[in-house]
N, C-alpha and C positions, 0 to 999 in steps of 0.2 A: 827651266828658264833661270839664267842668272841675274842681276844688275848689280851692277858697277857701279857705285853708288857715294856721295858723301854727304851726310846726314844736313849738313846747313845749305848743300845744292840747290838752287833755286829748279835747275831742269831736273836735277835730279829728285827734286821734291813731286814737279808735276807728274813725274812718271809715275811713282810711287801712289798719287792719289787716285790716278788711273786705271791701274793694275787693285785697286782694292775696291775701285768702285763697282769692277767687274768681277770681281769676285775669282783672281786668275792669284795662284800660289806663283812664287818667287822666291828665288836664294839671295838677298843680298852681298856683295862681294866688296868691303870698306875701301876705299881709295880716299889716305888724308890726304887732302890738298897741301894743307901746310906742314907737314912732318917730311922729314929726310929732303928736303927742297922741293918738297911736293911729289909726291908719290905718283901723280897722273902724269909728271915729266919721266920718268923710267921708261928704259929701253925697254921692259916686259908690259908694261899697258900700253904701250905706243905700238907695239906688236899688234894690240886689236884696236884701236884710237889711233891714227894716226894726227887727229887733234892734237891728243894730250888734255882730251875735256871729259867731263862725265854729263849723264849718263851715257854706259854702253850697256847693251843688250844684248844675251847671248842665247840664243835661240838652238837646243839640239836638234839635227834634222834626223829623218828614218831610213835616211841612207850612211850615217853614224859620221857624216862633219857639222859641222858649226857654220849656225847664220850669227852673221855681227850688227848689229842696228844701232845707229850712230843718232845724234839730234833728237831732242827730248821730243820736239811735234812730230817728227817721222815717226818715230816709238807710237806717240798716241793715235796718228792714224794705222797703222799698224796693225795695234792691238782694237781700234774700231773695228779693220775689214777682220779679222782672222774672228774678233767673237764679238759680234755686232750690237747683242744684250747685253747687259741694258745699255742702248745706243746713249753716247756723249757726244752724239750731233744729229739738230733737227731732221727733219723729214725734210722738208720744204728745202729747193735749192738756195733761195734769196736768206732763208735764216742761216741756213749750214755759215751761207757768205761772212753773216753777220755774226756768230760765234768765231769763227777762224779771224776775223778780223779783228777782236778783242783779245783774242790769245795773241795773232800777231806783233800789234802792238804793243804787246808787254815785251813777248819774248822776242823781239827783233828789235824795237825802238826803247825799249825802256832799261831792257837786263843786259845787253851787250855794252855797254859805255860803266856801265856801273860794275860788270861782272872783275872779280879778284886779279885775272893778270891785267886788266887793264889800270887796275886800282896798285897795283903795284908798279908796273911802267910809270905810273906819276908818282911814285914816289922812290924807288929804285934809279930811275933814268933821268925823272926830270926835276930831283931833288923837290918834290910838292911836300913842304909836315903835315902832319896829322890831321890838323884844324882844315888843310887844307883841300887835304883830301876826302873829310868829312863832308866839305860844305859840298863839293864838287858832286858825291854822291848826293845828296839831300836834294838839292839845287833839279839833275835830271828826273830822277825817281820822282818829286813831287810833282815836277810840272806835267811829266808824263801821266802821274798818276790823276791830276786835276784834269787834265784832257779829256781822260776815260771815265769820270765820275759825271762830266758833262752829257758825253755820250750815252751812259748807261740811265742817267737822270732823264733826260727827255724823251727817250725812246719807251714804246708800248707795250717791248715785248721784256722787257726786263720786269721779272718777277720775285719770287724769294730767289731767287740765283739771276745771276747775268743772262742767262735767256729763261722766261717760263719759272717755273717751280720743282726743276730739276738738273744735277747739278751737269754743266758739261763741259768740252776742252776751255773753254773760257775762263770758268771756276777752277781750273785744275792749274791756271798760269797765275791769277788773280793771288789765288790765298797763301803761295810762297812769297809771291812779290810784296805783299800788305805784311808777312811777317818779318824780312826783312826790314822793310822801307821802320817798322817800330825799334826793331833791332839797333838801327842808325838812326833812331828818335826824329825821323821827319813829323812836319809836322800833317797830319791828316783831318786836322779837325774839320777842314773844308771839305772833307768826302763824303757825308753820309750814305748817301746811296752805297759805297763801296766795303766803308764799315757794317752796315747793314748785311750785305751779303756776307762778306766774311764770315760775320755770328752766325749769320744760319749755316753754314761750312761746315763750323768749328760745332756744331751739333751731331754731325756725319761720322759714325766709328771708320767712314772710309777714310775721311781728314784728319781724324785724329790719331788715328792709327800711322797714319803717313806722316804724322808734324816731325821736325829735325829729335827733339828732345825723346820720341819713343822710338829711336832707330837703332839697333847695336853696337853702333859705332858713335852715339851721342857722348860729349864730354859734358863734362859738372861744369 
């Protein structure tokens, strides 16, 4: 199994926590985003990405081609049905709902507006500087992120992690988006319920192992 990977990927991080949580081996395969005008733009990764985004997943089959797996939550449920231990989604249909719907909103409503080519479109295309494209990040990522600290705050089943006391696709969207959102110094004070899970994350050889700074392609 390969991934396609770059170390400060936000999808590319949740894959990487997933794949450790389960205890499945992987090659890493570095794709800079920002080197030679972005390495995920090349005619050779676009051969298996027709994106141009990371993560990809290359799967060897037993009849000797190649499966390709595109979208970091397609990946996670993926690797749920192929090795279901230790399962990263409830039992229960209405929980399962309500993990996928904390991952969702990260990774559909919060990471897409925020994600790099779009951060460069404002500032490439629509002449936005710096300041301004900081605020712009700050601005979604936080209110997104105060939405979900609400949710996660009132609700019963939220435990040392986003569902119960163990970690799952939720946790696995949650702790790149919170390393980020510090990255671009939002501010989080207002989150604790979400800080709180992070630290019990950031206790995980699964999480830790996955952060950008331990990946082979990390820079100083």
């Amino acid at each position: 199994m390969k991934l396609y990977s770059y170390f400060r990927s936000s999808a590319s991080y949740r894959v990487r926590i997933a794949l450790n949580l389960k205890g499945m081996a992987y090659d890493t395969v570095p794709v800079h985003l920002l080197k030679h005008g972005g390495e995920q733009l090349s005619q050779m990764y676009r051969t298996l990405n027709s994106d141009g985004l990371v993560p990809t997943m290359v799967e060897e089959e037993a009849a000797g081609g190649q499966a390709v797996l595109t979208q970091s939550l397609a990946i996670l449920e993926y690797l749920e049905e192929v090795q279901p231990a230790p399962a990263l989604l409830p039992a229960a249909a209405l929980d399962r709902a309500f993990v996928r719907s904390i991952a969702l909103s990260i990774a559909c409503d919060i990471h897409p507006i925020n994600n790099l080519r779009v951060l460069r479109y404002l500032v490439h295309e629509l002449k936005v500087d710096e300041n301004a494209k900081n605020a712009w990040y700050r601005h979604w990522c936080e209110s997104g992120l105060a939405a979900l600290e609400t949710t996660l705050a009132r609700d019963g089943r939220t435990g040392k992690f986003c569902f119960g006391d163990t970690p799952t696709f939720a946790d696995c969207c949650l702790v790149p988006q919170i390393f980020n959102a510090q990255r671009l110094k939002c501010n989080l004070e207002a989150m604790p319920t979400l800080m709180r899970i992070y630290q019990n994350c950031q206790e995980l050889d699964a999480f830790i192992q996955a952060a950008p700074q331990n990946q082979p392609d990390a820079e100083a």
